[in-house]
C-alpha positions in Angstrom: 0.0 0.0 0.0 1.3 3.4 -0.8 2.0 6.4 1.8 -0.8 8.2 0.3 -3.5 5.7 1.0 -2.3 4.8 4.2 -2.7 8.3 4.8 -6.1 8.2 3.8 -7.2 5.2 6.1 -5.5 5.7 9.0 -8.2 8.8 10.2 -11.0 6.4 9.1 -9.4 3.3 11.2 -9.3 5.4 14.1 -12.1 7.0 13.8 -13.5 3.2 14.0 -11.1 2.5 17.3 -12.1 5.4 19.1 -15.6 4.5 20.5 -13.3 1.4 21.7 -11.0 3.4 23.7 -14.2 5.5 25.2 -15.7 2.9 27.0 -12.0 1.9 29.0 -12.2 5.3 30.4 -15.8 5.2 31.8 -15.4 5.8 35.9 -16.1 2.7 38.6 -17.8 5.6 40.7 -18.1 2.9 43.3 -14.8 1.8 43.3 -13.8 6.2 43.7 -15.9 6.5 46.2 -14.9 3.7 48.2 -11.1 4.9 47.9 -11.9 8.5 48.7 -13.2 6.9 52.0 -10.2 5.2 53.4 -8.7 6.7 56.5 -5.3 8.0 55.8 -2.4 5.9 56.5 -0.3 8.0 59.9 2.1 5.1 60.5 4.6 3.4 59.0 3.2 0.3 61.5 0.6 0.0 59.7 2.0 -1.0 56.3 2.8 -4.8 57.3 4.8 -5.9 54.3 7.3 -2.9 55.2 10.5 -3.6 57.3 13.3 -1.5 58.9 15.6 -2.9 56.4 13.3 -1.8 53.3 14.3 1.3 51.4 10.4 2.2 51.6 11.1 2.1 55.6 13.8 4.5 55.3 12.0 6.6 53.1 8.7 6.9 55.2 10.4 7.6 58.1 
């Protein structure tokens, strides 16, 4: 296929991908919701998987 006509359906073949690509972004409002009402971490004691030794310790404290 030449440039020219690859330039001429590539608009079309994402104008066809683009309802596609719409629907990933649709919100879990549920999900956001259920984040936004987590109490906020004050502690590094309460992240179990993190140890003294971890860089993350270090980092956090």
């Amino acid at each position: 296929m030449k440039l020219f006509q690859q330039l001429l359906l590539a608009p079309a073949a994402l104008g066809l991908l683009a309802p596609m690509a719409a629907g990933a972004a649709e919100l879990n409002i549920a999900g956001v919701s259920q984040y936004t009402s987590q109490e906020q971490v004050t502690s590094i004691s309460q992240f179990s998987d993190v140890k003294p030794t971890d860089w993350a310790y270090q980092a956090l404290s």
